[in-house]
MITOR-920358 format. One record per residue (C-alpha): residue in three letters; chain; x, y, z negated. Coordinates in steps of 0.05 Angstrom, whole numbers, plus 5000, padded with zeros to 4 digits. Layout:
# residues N
(node 'ala','A',(X,Y,Z)),
...
***
This chain:
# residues 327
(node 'unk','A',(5000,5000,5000)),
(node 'unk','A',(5016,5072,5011)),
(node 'unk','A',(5064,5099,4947)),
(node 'unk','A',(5011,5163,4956)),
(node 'unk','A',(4950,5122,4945)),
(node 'unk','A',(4930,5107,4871)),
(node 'unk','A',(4940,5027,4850)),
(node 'unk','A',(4914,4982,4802)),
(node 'unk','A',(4965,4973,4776)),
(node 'unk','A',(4990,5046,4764)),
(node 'unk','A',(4911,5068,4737)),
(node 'unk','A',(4919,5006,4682)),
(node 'unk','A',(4995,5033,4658)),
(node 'unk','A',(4961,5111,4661)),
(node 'unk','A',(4908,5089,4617)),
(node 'unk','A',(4948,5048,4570)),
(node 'unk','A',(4997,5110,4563)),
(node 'unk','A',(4939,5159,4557)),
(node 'unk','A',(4915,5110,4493)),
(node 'unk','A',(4975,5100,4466)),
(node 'unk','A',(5005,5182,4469)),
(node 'unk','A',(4963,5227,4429)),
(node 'unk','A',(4933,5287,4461)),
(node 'unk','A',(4978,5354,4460)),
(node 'unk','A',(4939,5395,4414)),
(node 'unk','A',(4909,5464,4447)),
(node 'unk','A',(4948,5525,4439)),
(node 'unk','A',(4931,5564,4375)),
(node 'unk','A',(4959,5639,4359)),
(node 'unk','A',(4964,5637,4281)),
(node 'unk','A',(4981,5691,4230)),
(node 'unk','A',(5053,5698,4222)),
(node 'unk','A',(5081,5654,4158)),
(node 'unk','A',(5109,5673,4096)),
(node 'unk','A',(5179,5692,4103)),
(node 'unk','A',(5190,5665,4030)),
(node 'unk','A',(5243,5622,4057)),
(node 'unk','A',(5293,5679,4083)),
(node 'unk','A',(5355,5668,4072)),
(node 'unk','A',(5420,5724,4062)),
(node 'unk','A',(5484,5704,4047)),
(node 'unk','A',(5522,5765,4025)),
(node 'unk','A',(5586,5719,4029)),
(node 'unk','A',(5585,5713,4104)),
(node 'unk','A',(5567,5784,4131)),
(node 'unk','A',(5624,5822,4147)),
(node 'unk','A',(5585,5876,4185)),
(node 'unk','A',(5567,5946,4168)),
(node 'unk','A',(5505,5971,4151)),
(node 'unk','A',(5466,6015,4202)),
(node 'unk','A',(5466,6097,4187)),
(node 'unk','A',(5407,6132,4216)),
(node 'unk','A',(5429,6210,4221)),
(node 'unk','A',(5382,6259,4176)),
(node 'unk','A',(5383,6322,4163)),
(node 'unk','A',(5397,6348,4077)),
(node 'unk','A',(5335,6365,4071)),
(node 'unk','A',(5310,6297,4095)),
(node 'unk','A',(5361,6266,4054)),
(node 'unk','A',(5351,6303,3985)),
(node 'unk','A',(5266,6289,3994)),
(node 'unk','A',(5281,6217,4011)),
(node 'unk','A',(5332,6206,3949)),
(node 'unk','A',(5282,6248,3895)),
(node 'unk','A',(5221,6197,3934)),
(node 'unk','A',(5264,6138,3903)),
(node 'unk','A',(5298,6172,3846)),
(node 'unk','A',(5237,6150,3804)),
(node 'unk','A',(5223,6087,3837)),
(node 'unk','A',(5238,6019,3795)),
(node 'unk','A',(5257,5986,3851)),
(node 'unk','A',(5318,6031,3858)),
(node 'unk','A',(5327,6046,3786)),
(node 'unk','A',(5393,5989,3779)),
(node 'unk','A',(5421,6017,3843)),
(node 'unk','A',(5483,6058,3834)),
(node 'unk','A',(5501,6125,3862)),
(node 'unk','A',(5540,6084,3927)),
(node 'unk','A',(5480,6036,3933)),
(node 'unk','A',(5427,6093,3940)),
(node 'unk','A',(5459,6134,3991)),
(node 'unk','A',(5467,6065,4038)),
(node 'unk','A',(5395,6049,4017)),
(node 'unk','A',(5378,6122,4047)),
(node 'unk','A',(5422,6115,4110)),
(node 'unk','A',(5388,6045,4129)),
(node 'unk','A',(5322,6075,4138)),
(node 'unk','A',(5285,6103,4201)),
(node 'unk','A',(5236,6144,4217)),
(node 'unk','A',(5163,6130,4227)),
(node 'unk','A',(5105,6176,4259)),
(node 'unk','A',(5045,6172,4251)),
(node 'unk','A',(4970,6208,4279)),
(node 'unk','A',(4907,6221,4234)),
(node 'unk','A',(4877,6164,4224)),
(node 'unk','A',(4926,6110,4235)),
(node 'unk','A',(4929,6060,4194)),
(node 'unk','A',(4997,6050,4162)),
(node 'unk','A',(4991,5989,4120)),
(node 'unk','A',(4926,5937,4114)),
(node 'unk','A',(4908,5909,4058)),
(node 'unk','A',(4909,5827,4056)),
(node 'unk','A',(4974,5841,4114)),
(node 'unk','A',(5049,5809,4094)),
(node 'unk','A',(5088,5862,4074)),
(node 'unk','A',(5153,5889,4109)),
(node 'unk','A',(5167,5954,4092)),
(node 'unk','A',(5177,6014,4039)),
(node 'unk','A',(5157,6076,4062)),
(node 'unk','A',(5177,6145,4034)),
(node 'unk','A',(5135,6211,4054)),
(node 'unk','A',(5177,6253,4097)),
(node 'unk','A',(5116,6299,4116)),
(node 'unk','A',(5040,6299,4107)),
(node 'unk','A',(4992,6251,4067)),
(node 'unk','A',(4966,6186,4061)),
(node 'unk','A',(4906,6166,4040)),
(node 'unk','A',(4904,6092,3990)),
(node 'unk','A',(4836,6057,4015)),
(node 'unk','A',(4820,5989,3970)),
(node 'unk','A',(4766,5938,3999)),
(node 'unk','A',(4723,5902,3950)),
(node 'unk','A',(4662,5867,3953)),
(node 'unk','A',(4666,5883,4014)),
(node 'unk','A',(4660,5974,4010)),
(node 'unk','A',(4729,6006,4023)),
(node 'unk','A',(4737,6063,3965)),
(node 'unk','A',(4787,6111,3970)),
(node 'unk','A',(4824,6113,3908)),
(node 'unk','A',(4885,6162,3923)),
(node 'unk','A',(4920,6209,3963)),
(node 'unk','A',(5000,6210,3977)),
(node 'unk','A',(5031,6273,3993)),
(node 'unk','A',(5098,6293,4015)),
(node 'unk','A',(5098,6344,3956)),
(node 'unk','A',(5097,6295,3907)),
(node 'unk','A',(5148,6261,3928)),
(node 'unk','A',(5110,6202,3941)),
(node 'unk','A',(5120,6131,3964)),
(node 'unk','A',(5090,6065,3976)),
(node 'unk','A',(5108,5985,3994)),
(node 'unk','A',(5155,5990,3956)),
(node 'unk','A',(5119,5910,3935)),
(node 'unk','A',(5148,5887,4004)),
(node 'unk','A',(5216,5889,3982)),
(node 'unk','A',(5205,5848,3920)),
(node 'unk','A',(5157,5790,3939)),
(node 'unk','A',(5128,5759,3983)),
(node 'unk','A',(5052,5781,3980)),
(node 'unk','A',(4993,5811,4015)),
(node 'unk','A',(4989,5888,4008)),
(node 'unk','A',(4935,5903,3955)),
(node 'unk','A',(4913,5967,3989)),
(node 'unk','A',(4908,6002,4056)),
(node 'unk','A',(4939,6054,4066)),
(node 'unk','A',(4922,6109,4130)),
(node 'unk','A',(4949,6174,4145)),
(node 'unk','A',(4909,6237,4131)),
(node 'unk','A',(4933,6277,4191)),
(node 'unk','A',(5003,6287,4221)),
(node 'unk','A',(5047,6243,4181)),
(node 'unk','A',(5121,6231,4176)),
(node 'unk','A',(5159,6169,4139)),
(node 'unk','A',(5221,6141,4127)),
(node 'unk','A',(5217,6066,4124)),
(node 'unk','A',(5265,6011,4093)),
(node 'unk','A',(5249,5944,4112)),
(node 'unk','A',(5264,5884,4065)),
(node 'unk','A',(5312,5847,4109)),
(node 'unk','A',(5359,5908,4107)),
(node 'unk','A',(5344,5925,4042)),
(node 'unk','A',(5362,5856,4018)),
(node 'unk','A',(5430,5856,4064)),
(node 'unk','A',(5444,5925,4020)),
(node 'unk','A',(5430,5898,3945)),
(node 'unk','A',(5457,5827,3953)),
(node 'unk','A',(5525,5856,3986)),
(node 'unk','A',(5536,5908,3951)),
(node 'unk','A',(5516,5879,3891)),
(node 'unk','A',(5561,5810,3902)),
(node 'unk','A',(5622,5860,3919)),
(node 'unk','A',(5604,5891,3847)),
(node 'unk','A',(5604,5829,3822)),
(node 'unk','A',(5672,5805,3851)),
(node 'unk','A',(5698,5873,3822)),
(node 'unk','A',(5669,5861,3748)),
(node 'unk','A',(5686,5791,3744)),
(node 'unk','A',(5758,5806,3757)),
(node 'unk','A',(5752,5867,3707)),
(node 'unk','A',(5723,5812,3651)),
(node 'unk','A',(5777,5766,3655)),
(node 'unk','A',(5828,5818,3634)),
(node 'unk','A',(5782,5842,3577)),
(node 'unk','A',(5820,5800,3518)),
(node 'unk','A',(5758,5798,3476)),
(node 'unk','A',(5715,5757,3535)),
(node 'unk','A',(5771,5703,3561)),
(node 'unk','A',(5740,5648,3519)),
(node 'unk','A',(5684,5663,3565)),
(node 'unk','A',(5659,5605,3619)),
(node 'unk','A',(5658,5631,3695)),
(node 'unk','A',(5583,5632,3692)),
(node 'unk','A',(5578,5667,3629)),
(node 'unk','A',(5630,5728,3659)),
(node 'unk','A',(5578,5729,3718)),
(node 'unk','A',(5523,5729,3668)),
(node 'unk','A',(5560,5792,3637)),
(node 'unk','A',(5576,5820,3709)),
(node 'unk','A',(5503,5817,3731)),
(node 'unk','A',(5491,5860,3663)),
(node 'unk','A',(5542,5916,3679)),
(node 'unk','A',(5514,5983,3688)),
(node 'unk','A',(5554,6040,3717)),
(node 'unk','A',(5569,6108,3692)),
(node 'unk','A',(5609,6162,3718)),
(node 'unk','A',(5627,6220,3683)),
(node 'unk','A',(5656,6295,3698)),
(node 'unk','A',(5725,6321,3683)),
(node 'unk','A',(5729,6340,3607)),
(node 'unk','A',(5665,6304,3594)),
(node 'unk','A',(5666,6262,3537)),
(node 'unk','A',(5647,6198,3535)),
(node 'unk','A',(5644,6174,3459)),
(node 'unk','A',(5659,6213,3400)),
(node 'unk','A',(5704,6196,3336)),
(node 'unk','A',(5660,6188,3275)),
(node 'unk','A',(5594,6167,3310)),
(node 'unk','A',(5565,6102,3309)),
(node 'unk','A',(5588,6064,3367)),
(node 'unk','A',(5549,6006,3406)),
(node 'unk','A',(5570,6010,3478)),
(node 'unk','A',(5629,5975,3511)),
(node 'unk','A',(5665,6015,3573)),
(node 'unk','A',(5706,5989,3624)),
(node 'unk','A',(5740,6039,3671)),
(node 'unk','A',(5731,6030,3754)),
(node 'unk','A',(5757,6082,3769)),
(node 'unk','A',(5793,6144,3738)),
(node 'unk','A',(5835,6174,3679)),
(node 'unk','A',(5802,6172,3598)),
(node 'unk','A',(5850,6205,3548)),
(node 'unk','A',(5838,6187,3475)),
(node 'unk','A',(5841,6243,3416)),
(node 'unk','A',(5844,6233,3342)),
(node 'unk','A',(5835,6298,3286)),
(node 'unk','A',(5888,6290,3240)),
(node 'unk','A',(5876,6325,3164)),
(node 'unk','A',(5868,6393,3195)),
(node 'unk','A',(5815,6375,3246)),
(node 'unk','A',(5856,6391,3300)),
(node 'unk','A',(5847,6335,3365)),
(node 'unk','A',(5919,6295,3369)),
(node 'unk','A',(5921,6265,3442)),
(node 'unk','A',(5938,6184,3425)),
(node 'unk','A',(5939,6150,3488)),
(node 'unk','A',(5903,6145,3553)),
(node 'unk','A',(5876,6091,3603)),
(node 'unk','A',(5864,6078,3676)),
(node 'unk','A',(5837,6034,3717)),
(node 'unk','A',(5819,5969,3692)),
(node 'unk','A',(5828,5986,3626)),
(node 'unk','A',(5767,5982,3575)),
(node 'unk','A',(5749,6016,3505)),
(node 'unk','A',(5694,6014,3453)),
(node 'unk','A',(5697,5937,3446)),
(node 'unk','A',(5697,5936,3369)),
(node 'unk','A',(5634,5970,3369)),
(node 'unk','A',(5606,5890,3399)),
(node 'unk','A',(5634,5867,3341)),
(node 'unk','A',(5634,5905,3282)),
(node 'unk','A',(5582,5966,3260)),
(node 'unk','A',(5632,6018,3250)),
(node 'unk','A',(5649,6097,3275)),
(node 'unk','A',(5682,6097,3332)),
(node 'unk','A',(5762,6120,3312)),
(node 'unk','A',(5769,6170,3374)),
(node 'unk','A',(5741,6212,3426)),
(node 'unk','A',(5747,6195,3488)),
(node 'unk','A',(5742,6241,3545)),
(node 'unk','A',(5750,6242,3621)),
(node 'unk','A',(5811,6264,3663)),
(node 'unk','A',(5784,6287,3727)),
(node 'unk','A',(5720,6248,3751)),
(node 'unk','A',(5713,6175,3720)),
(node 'unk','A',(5677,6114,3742)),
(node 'unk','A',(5655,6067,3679)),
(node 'unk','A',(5613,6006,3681)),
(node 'unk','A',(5581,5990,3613)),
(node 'unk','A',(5555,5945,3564)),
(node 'unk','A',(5513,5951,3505)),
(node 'unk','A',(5505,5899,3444)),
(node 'unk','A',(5434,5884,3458)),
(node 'unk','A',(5445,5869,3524)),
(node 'unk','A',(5510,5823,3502)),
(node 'unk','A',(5474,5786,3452)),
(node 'unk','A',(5419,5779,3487)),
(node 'unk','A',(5457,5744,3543)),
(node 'unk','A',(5509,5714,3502)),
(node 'unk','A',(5485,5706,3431)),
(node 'unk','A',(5517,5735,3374)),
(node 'unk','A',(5583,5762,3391)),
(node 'unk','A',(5621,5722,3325)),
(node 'unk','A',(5594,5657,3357)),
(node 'unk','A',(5637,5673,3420)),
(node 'unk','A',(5698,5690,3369)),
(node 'unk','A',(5700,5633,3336)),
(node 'unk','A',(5719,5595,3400)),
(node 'unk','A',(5791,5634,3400)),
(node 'unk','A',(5790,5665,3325)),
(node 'unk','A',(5865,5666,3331)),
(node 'unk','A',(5873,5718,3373)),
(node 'unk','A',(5826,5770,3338)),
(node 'unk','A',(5861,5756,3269)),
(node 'unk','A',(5887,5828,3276)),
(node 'unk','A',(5830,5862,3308)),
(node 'unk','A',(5792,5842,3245)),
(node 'unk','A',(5842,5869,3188)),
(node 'unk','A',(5833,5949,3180)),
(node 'unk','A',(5887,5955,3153)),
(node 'unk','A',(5935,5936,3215)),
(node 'unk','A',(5957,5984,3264)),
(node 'unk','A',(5937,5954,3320)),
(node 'unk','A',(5867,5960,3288)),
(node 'unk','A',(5875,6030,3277)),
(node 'unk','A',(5894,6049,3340)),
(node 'unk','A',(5828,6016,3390)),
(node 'unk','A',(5763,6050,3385)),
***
């Protein structure tokens, strides 16, 4: 028979084929997925971070907008201003709806210009509960960056309106980098602080994680002899001279530290005045720690002691020099 012409043999393999593959199911357009399982490893990106060019103005509204915001409120000084160069601008007409309620969220937005209006739907009426404006600073989505969930509200603009808009991808790339080359930097910082050696790798991380910076002007001072000390400093970045009054109350310059050198480590361990001032020599860069926050992590600072008592045998006797002389 002709190879073009259907046989019996051909229609009983098409039909045993067509019962034993299963159908190819129709074509469906779904709803875009949670992106719960994105994934940034701060360890493998080498590559800079984008800058989007903006004006002072634009800059100063935009870092006031998250000045107040908790989602930037553990960001530094550095992180901020890369925060603010990642994000682009976003126009808007009256009317158009920003952000939908029940929508995955994938940006922050900071007013630039204009206002927003905050529409919630329930029980199926849409009420109007706020408005945004740029006047206030304002700024919204901020919800995106932190989890994964719908938006709670709806969100449309109220005539002309221009944003500045982060989205979570980029604002994840920021954080995690910046805050695993942090982390790098206070680890290394920790294991020349003689007081935390006996501490595991995880629990220096632990510590790292809890760092907080502080910078401070020249002449500023940064603790005071005779009050009651609970803060532990380590120095980034910068010059801190130490002063002590002698009987006539005049300030006695008794040493000074630089980089990588810390202070006010007793005050984790014992309640007691600090023994000097300390002030800054030109602009320094500290990163801090307070008890609570150690023993919080850590538990009690004499637990960690005890695992190396030797070496704080003098740190513990007033009377000794080398006692006299830390603060």
């Amino acid at each position: 028979p002709s190879p073009l012409l259907p046989t019996m043999g051909n229609v009983l393999r098409k039909g045993r084929r067509a019962r034993e593959e299963p159908p190819v199911p129709p074509f469906v357009r779904t709803r875009r997925k949670s992106v719960s399982a994105e994934v940034y490893d701060p360890t493998t990106d080498d590559g800079e971070t984008r800058v989007i060019h903006k004006t002072d103005t634009q800059r100063t509204r935009i870092y006031t907008a998250i000045g107040g915001n908790i989602l930037f409120g553990g960001l530094d000084d550095e992180q901020r201003e890369i925060v603010l160069d990642a994000m682009e601008e976003m126009k808007f007409n009256d009317g158009d709806t920003i952000i939908q309620q029940g929508d995955e969220g994938d940006y922050f937005y900071v007013i630039d210009s204009g206002v927003c209006e905050v529409w919630v739907e329930k029980e199926g009426s849409a009420k109007m509960v706020v408005e945004l404006k740029d006047e206030n600073h304002d700024s919204f989505g901020e919800l995106a960056l932190m989890y994964n969930c719908p938006r709670s509200a709806t969100v449309k603009a109220k005539g002309a309106v221009v944003l500045w808009a982060l989205d979570r991808m980029s604002f994840r790339k920021i954080l995690l980098n910046t805050t695993s080359r942090k982390r790098k930097l206070y680890e290394s910082f920790l294991e020349k602080v003689d007081i935390l050696q006996p501490l595991s790798k995880y629990e220096r991380s632990t510590v790292a994680d809890a760092l907080q910076p502080a910078q401070f002007q020249d002449g500023e001072t940064i603790i005071t002899q005779g009050t009651k000390g609970a803060t532990f400093f380590i120095i980034v970045s910068g010059e801190v001279v130490f002063l002590k009054k002698d009987k006539t109350g005049a300030e006695v310059e008794v040493k000074r530290s630089q980089d990588g050198d810390y202070f006010g480590e007793i005050a984790l361990l014992r309640h007691e005045p600090r023994q000097a001032t300390a002030r800054a020599v030109g602009v320094v860069k500290c990163v801090t720690l307070d008890r609570a926050c150690f023993e919080r992590l850590l538990g009690p600072c004499h637990e960690i002691l005890k695992r190396n008592m030797e070496k704080y045998k003098d740190i513990l006797k007033p009377e000794k020099k080398q006692r006299r002389d830390r603060v």
